[in-house]
C-alpha positions as CSV (number, residue, x, y, z in Angstrom):
1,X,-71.2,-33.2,-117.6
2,X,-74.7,-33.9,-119.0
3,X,-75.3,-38.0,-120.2
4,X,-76.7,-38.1,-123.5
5,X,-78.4,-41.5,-123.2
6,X,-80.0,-40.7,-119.6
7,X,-82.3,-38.0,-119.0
8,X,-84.6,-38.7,-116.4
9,X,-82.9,-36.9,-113.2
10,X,-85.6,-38.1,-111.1
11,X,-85.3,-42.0,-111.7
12,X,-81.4,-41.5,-111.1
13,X,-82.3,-39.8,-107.7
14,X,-84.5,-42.7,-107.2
15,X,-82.0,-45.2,-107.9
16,X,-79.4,-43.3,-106.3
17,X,-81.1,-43.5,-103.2
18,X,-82.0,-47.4,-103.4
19,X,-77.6,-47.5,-104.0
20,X,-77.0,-45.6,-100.6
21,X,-79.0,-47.9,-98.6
22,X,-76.9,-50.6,-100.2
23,X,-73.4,-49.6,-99.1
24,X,-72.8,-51.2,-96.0
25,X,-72.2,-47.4,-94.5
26,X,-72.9,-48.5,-90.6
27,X,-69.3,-49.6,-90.0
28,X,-67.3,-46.1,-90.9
29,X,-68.6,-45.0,-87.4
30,X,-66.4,-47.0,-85.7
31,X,-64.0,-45.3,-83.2
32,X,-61.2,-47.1,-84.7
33,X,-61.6,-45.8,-88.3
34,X,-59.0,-42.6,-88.4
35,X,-60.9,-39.2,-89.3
36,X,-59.5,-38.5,-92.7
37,X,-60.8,-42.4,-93.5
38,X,-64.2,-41.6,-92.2
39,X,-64.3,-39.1,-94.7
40,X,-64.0,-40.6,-97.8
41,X,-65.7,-43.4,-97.1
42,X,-68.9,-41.3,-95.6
43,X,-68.1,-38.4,-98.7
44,X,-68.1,-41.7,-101.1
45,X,-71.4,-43.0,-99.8
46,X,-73.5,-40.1,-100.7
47,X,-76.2,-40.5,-102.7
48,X,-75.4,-38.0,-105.7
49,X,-71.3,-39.1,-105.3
50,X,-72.8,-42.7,-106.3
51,X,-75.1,-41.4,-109.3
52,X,-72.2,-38.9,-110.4
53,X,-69.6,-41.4,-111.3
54,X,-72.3,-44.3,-111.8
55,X,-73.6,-41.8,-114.8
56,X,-69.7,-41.3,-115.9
57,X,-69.2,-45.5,-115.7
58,X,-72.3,-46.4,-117.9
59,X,-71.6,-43.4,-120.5
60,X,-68.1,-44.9,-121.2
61,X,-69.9,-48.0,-121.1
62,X,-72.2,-46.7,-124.1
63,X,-68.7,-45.6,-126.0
64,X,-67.1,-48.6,-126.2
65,X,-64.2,-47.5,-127.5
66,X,-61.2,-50.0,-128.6
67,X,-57.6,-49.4,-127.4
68,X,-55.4,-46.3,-128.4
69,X,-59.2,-44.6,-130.2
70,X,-61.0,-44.1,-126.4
71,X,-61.0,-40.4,-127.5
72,X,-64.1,-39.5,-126.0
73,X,-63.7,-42.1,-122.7
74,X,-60.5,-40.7,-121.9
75,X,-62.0,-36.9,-122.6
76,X,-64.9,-37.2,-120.1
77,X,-62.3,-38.5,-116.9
78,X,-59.9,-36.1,-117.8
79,X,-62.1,-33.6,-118.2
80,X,-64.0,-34.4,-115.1
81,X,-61.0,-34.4,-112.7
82,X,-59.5,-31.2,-114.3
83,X,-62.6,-29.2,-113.3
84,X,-62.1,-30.4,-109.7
85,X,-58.5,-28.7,-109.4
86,X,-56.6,-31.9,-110.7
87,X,-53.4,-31.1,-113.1
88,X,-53.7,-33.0,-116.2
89,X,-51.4,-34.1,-118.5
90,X,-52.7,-35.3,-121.7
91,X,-51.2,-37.0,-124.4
92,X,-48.6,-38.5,-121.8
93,X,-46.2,-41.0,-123.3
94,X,-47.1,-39.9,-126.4
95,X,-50.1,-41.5,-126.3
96,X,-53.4,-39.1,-127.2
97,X,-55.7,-41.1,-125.2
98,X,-52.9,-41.5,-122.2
99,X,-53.6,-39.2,-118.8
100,X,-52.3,-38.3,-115.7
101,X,-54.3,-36.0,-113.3
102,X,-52.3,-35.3,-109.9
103,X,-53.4,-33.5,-106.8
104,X,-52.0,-32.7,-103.6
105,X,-48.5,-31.4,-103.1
106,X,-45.2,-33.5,-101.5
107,X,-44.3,-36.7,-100.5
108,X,-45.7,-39.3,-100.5
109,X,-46.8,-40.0,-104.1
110,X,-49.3,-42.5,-104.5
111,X,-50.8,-43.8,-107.9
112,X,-54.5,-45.3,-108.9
113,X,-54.4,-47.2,-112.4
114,X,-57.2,-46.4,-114.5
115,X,-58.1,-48.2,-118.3
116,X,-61.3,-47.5,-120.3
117,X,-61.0,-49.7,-123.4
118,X,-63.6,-52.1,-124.5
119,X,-63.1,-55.5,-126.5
120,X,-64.0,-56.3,-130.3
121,X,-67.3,-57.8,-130.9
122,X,-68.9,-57.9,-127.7
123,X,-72.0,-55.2,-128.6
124,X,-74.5,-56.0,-126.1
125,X,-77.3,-54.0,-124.2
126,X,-76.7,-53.6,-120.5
127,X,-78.8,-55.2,-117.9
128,X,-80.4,-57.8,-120.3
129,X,-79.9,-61.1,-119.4
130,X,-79.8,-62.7,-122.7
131,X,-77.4,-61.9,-125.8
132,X,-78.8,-58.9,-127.4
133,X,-76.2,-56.9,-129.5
134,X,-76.8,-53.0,-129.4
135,X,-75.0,-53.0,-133.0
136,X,-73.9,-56.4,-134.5
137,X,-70.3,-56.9,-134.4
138,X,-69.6,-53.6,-132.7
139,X,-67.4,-53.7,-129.5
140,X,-68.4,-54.1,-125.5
141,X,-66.9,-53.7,-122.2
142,X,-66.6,-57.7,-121.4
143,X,-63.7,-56.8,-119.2
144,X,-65.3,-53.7,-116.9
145,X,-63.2,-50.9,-117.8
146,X,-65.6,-48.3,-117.7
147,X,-66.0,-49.3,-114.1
148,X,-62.5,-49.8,-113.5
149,X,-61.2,-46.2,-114.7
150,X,-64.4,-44.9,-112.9
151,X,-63.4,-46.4,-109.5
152,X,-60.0,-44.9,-109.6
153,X,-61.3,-41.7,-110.4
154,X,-64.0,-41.6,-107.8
155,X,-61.0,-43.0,-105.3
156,X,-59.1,-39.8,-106.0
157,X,-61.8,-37.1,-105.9
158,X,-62.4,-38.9,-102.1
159,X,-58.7,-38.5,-101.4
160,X,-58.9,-34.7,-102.7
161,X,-61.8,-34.2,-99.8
162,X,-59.5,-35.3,-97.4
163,X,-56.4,-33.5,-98.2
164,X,-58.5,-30.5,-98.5
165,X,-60.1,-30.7,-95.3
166,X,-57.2,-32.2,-93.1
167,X,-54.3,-30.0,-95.3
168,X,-52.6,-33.4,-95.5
169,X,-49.2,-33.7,-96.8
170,X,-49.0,-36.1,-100.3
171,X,-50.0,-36.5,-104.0
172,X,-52.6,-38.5,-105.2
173,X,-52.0,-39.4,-109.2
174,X,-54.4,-40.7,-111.8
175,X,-52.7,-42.6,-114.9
176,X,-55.5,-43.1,-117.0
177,X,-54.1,-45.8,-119.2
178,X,-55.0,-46.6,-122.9
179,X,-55.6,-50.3,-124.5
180,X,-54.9,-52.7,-121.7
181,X,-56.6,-55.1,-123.7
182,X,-54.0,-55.8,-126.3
183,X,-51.2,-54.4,-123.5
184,X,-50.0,-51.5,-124.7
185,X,-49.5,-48.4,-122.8
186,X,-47.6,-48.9,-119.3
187,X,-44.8,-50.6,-120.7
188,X,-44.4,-46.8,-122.6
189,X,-45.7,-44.9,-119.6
190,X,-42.9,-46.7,-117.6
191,X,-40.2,-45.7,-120.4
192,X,-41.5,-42.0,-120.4
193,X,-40.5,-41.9,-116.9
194,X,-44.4,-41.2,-115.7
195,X,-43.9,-43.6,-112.5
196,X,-40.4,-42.3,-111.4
197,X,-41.4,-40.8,-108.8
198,X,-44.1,-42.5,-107.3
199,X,-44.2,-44.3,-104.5
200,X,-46.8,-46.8,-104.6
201,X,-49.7,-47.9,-107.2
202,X,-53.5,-49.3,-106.4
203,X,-54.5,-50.8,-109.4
204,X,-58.3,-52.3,-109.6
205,X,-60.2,-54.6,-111.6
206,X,-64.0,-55.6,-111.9
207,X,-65.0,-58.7,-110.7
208,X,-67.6,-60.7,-109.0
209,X,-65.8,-60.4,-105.2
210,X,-64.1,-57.9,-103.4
211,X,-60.3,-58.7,-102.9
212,X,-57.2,-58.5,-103.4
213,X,-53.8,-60.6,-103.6
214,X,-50.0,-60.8,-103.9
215,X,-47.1,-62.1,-105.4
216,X,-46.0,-63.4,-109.1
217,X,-49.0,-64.1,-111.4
218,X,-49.8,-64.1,-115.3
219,X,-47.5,-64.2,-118.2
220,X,-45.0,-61.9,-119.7
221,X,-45.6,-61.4,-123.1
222,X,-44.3,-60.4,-126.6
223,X,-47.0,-58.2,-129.1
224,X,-45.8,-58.4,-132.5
225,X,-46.1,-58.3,-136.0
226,X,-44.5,-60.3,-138.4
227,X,-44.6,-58.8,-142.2
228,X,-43.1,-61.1,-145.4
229,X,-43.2,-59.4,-148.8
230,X,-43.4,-61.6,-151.8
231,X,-43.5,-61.0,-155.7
232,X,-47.0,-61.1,-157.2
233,X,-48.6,-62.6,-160.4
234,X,-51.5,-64.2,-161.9
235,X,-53.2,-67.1,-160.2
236,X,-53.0,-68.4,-163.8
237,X,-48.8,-68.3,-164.1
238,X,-47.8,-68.8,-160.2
239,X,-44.1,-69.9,-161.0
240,X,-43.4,-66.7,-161.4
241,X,-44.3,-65.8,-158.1
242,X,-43.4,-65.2,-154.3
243,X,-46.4,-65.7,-152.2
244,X,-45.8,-64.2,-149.2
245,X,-49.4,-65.3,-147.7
246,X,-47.6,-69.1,-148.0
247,X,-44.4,-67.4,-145.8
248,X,-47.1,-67.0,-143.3
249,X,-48.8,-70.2,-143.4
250,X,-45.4,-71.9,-143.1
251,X,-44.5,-69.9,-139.8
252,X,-47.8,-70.9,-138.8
253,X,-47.3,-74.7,-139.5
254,X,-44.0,-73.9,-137.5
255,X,-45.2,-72.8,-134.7
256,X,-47.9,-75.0,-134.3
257,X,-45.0,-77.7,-134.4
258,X,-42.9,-75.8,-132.1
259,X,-46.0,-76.0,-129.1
260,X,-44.9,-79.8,-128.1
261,X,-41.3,-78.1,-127.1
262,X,-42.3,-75.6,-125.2
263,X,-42.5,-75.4,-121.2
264,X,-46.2,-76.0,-120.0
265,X,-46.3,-72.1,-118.8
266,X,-46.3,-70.9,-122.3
267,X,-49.4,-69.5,-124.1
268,X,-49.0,-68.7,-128.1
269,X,-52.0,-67.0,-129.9
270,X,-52.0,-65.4,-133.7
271,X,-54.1,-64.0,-136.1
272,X,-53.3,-63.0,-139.8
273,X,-54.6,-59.6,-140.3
274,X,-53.3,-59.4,-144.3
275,X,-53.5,-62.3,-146.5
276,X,-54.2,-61.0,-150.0
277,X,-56.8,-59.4,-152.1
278,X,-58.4,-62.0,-154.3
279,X,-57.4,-65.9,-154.4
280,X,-56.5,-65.3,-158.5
281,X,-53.8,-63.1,-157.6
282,X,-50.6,-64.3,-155.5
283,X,-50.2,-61.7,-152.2
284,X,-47.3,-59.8,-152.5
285,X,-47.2,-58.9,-149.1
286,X,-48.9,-60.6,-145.5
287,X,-48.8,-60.0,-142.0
288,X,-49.6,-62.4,-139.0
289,X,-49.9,-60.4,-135.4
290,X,-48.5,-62.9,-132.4
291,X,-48.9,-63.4,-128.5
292,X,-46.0,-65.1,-127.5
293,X,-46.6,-65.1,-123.6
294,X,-44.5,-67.0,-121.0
295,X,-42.5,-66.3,-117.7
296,X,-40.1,-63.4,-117.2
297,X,-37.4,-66.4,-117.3
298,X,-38.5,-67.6,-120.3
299,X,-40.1,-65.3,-122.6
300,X,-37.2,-64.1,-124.7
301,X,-36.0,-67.7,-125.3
302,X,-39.3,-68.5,-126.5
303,X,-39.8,-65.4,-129.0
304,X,-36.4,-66.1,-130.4
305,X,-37.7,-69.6,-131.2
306,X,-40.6,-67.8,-132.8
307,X,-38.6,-65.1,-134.6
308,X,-36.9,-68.2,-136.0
309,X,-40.2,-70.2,-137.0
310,X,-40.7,-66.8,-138.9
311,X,-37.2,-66.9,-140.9
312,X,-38.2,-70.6,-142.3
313,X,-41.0,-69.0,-143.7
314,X,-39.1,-66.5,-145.6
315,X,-36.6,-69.4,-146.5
316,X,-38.6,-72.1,-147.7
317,X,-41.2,-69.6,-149.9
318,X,-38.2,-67.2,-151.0
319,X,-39.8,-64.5,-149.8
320,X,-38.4,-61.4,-147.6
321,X,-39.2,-61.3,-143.9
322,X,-40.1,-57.8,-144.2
323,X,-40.9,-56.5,-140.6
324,X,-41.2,-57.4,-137.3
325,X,-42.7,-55.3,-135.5
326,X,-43.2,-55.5,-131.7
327,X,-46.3,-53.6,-130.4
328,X,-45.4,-54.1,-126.8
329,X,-43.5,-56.6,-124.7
330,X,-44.4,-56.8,-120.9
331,X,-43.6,-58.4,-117.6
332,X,-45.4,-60.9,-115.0
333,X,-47.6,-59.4,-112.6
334,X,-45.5,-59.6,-109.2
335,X,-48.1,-57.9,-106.4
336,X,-46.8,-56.5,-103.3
337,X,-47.5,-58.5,-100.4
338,X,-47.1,-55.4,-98.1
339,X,-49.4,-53.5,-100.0
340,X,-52.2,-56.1,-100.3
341,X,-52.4,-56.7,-96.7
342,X,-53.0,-53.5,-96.3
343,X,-56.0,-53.1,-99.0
344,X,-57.6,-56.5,-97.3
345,X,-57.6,-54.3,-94.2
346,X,-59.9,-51.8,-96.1
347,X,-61.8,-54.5,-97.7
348,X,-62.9,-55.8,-94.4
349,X,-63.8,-52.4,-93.4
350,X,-65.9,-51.2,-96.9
351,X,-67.9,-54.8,-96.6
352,X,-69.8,-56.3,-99.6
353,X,-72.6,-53.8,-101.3
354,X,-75.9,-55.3,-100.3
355,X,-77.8,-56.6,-103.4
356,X,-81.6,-55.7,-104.0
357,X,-84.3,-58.1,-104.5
358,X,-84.2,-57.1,-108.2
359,X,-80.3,-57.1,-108.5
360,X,-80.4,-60.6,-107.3
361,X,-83.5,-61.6,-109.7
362,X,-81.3,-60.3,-112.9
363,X,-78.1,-62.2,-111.8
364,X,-80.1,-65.3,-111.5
365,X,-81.9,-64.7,-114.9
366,X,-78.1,-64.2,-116.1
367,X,-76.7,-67.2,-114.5
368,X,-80.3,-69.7,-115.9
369,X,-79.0,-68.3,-119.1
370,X,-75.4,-69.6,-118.5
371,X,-76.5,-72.7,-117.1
372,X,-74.6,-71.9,-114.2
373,X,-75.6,-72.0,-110.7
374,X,-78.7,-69.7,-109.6
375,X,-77.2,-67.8,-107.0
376,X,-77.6,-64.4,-108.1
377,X,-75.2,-61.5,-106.2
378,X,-71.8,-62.1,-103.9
379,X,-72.5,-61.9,-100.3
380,X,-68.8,-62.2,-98.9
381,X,-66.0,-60.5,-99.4
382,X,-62.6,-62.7,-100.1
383,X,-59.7,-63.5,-98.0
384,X,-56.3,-62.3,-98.4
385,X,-54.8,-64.8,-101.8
386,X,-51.3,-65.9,-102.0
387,X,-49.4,-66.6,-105.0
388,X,-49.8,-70.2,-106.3
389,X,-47.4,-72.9,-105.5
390,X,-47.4,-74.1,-108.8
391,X,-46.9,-71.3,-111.7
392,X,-49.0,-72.4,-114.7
393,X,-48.9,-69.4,-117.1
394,X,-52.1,-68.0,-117.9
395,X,-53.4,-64.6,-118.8
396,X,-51.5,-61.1,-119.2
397,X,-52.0,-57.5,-118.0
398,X,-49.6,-54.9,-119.1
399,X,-49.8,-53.8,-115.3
400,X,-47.0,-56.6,-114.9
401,X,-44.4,-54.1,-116.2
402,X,-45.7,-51.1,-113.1
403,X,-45.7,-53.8,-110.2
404,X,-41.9,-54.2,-111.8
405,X,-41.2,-50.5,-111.2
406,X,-43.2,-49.0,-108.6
407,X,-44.9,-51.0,-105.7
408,X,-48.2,-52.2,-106.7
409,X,-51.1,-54.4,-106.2
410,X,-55.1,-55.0,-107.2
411,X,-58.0,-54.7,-105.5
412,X,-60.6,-56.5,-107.9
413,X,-64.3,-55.4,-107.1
414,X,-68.0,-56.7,-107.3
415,X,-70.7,-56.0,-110.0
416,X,-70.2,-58.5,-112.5
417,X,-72.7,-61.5,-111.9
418,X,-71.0,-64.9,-110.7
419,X,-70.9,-66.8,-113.3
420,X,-70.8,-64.1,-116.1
421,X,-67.8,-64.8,-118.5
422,X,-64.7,-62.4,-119.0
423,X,-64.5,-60.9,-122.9
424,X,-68.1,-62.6,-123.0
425,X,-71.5,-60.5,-123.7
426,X,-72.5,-61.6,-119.7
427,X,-70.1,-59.5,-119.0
428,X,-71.1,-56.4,-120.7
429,X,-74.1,-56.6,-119.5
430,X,-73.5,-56.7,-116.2
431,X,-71.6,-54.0,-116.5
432,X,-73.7,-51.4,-116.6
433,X,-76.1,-50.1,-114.3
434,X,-76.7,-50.1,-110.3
435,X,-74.6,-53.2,-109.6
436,X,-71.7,-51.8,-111.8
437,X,-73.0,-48.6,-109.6
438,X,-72.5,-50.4,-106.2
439,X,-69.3,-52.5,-107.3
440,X,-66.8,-49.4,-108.6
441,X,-68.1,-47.4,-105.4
442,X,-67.0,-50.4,-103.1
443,X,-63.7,-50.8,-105.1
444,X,-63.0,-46.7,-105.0
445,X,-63.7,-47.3,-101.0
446,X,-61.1,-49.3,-100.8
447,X,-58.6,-47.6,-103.4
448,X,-59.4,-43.9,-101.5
449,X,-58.9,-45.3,-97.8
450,X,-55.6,-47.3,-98.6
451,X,-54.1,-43.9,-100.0
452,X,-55.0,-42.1,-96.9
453,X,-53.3,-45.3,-94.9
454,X,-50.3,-44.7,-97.1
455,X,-50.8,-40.5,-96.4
456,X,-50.4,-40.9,-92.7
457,X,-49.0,-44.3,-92.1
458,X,-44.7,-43.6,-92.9
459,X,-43.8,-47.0,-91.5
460,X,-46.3,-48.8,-93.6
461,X,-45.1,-47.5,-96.7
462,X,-41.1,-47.9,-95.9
463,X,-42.1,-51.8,-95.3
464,X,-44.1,-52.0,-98.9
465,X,-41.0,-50.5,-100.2
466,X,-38.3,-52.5,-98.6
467,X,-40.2,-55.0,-99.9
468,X,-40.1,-54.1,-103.2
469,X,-36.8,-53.1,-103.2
470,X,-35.2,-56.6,-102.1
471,X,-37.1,-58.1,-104.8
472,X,-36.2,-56.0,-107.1
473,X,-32.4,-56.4,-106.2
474,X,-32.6,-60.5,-106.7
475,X,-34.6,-59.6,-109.8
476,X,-33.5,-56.3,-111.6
477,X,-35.7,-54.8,-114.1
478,X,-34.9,-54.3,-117.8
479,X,-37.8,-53.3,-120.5
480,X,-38.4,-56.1,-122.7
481,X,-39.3,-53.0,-124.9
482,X,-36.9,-52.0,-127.9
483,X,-35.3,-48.6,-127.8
484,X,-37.1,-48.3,-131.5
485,X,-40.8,-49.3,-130.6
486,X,-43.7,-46.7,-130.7
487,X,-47.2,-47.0,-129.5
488,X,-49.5,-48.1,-133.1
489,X,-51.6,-44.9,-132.8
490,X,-53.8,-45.9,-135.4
491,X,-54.7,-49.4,-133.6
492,X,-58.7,-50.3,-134.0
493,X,-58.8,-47.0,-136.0
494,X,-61.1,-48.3,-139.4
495,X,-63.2,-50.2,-136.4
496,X,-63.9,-47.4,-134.9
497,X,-64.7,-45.8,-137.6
498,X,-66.9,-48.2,-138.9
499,X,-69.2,-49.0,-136.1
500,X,-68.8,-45.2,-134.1
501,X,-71.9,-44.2,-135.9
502,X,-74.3,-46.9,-135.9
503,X,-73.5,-46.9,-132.2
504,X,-74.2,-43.1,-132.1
505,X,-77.7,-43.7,-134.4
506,X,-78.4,-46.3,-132.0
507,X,-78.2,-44.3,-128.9
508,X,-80.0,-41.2,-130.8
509,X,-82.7,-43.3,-131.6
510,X,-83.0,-45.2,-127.9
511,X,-82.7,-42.4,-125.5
């Protein structure tokens, strides 16, 4: 499929070329790297492999398209592996912009996570090392999907060489995996069944290393919705009235009260999306969306204390609590040791992309901007990380809820600049171009030689799953999920809508 920002086939051969003789290729020759790894490591290290997904990575870069509307992101992978003899399913979980391409045929069945959505209000041009919006307010990648969802791609279309070439026995499975950012779609993937019979799941993220870990990390969490209708009036006569925007406020003031009682893991985050039309005329009807994120062991206590911060707004402004609506509910992370040990085997094997003189000049002019340290590019690759001693809460990924299904664990891989901030504009625009090129090729390294491990290595697998298995029977699963809840389809819709075409005019106008 034809870019429509670049054009110029000779400058991507060009930098093409410059990639290849970045990608630490000398140490697949070694005579202890099985022949069906060789290959797609060696078929991954060709020039025109790097510049094929590099051009798909930066054109879902240039979409930027928010959770559950990646229409066109989720078009150009599918579309991509179906041409190359993978079976796709789209529209899986009842989700249009949810995939899953397979290939390969038996046992065993090994999954790559793939996510393409981009963040609200992070518009900036790529491989500038200053904030420079392409639209103003319009979204960015400040979290690397494009890359991510590229690498897992890339991974499998290496895996398909091998089982072509060697007739290996197995299936290799691409669940491309809509708005991870507000963590929607694998706690419905899971209930649709799409993992039953896998085996084992790489997931990846973008970074500024090359690694991987294990164990329980980040915080289960609780999306939701919280609707009060009122009875309007007059901003002149308000006695007569219910204002439901004051139900809200009051929940608020509650849970704002409620932090100093609540464990040190949690983290509580809300923003009202409908407060009213006009301050002369009492809302009749308001809606505050929550995080409510803690621990598996303590999550549900802690929404119930929030469900009940919600009902003392109703009381106290006589209002109706109208709605609540959860969006999605998720578990922790819990990454399988088994697993990662194996993917730090591969990591040791791919090596760190080497950085050109110019990559490292723009990650310094990045980091001077930052005021953080003038490094410029990694150099090492990272050593095997255990779970923390201490749990302290923190962030959330709805690939908690696959790791508590299927074995699973990350590789995160290089290309964004040291220093560059997560959901920031540094991010975005380091996410684009020959580093994102370099990084995503390293990570699908990695990804495409640990399946082939799994392919031919029986034992290995039967210890990641005996692993997972006596964790699973101390900790059995059970979806935080109602029976009732449905994916919001029309999630970032009117954004989209709104700031699709001045990204389009902007991209006609620059090419």
């Amino acid at each position: 499929m034809k870019s429509k920002i670049f054009k110029n086939s000779i400058l991507y051969f060009m930098a093409a070329s410059v990639l290849f003789w970045g990608l630490n290729v000398q140490v697949f020759a070694g005579s202890k790297v099985a022949k069906e790894k060789k290959l797609v490591l060696e078929w991954l290290s060709q020039p025109q492999v790097v510049e094929k997904f590099g051009k798909i990575s930066d054109t879902i870069w240039s979409y930027a398209e928010l959770g559950m509307q990646e229409f066109k992101s989720s078009k150009l992978l599918a579309d991509t592996l179906e041409e190359a003899g993978f079976t796709v399913e789209r529209g899986a979980a009842g989700m249009p912009t949810c995939f899953v391409a397979s290939y390969g045929s038996g046992k065993p069945v090994i999954g790559i996570l793939g996510e393409y959505d981009a963040l609200p209000m992070l518009s900036q041009k790529g491989r500038v090392p200053k904030q420079d919006p392409v639209v103003e307010g319009a979204p960015g990648h400040g979290c690397g999907h494009n890359t991510m969802c590229t690498a897992a791609a890339a991974a499998a279309f290496a895996v398909k060489e091998a089982i072509d070439k060697y007739n290996l026995e197995g299936t290799v499975k691409v669940f491309g995996s809509p708005a991870e950012e507000t963590l929607i779609s694998r706690p419905y993937m899971v209930r649709a069944g799409l993992f039953d019979e896998v085996d084992a799941v790489i997931d990846n993220h973008s970074s500024s290393t090359l690694g991987t870990g294990y164990g329980k990390g980040g915080n289960a969490m609780y999306s939701v919705i919280f609707t009060f209708k009122g009875r309007t009036s007059h901003g002149a006569s308000p006695w007569s009235a219910r204002s439901a925007l004051d139900a809200v406020d009051i929940m608020n003031v509650a849970t704002n009260f409620l932090r100093e009682h609540l464990f040190y893991t949690y983290r509580m985050h809300y923003v009202i999306i409908e407060g009213g039309e006009a301050p002369n005329v009492v809302p009749d009807k308001a809606s505050v969306w929550y995080f409510v994120r803690n621990s598996d062991e303590r999550v549900e206590e802690m929404y119930e204390k929030v469900i009940n911060c919600a009902k003392a707004g109703a009381l106290a402004t006589g209002t109706e609590l109208a709605e609540v609506k959860i969006l999605s509910a998720i578990h922790q992370r819990n990454a399988n040791k088994g697993l990662a040990e194996l993917l730090q085997q591969n990591i040791e094997i791919v090596g760190m992309p080497e950085w050109t003189e110019e990559e490292n000049a723009y990650a310094k002019a990045l980091q001077k901007e930052l005021g953080k340290p003038e490094k410029g590019m990694p150099t090492k690759t990272g050593k095997l990380r255990g779970p923390s001693p201490v749990f302290v809460g923190g962030g959330s990924s709805d690939v908690g809820e696959v790791t508590r299904v299927v074995p699973t664990t990350t590789v995160v891989f290089p290309g964004r600049v040291p220093g560059g901030i997560s959901h920031h504009w540094s991010a975005v625009a380091s996410n684009y171009g020959s580093t994102a090129w370099k990084g995503l090729n390293a990570g699908a390294k990695v990804m495409a030689a640990t399946v082939i491990d799994l392919f031919k290595n029986p034992k290995e697998l039967k210890k990641i799953k005996e692993e997972f298995d006596a964790y699973e029977k101390e900790h059995p699963y059970k979806s935080f999920l109602p029976e009732d809840a449905k994916p919001p389809l029309d999630l970032n819709k009117e954004l989209m809508e709104k700031y699709l075409p001045l990204m389009k005019k902007y991209y006609l106008e620059n090419k």
